[in-house]
C-alpha positions, 0 to 999 in steps of 0.5 A: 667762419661763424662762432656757433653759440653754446647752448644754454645749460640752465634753461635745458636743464629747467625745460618740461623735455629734459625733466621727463627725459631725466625721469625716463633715465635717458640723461647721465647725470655724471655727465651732466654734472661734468658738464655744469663743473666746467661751466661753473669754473669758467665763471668763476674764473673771472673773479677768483683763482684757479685754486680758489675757484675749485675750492669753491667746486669743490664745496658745491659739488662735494667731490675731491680736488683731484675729481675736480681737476680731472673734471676741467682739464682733462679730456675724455671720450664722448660717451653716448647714450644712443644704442648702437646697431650693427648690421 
């Protein structure tokens, strides 16, 4: 089975498309921050401790120890954006 490549988040974020989707509020921005939480932990990881690596999470994106943990470890529900239409 093939390994499908995660998408780069930086080049998206900084592409014309989601510039303009962002300023149409079609992107959660709660979401999207999750998201770079996640990535920036992973990163992290490689040079500090856990501990370490929220504590800097923290500073970054201004939110509690624990709204950092919840970030990383805890699963939620895919949220979507696209109406849903019922027959």
């Amino acid at each position: 089975m093939e390994k499908i490549p995660k998408p780069d988040l930086e080049a998206i974020v900084s592409s014309d498309l989601f510039r303009e989707m962002r300023r149409l509020n079609l992107v959660d921005e709660i979401e999207l921050r999750n998201l770079m939480v996640k990535k920036d932990y992973k990163n992290l990881r490689s040079s500090f401790t856990s501990s370490r690596a929220i504590e800097i999470l923290m500073d970054k994106y201004s939110l509690s120890d624990t709204a950092i943990l919840s970030i990383i470890f805890h699963n939620r529900d895919k949220k979507t954006k696209t109406p849903q239409v019922f027959k």
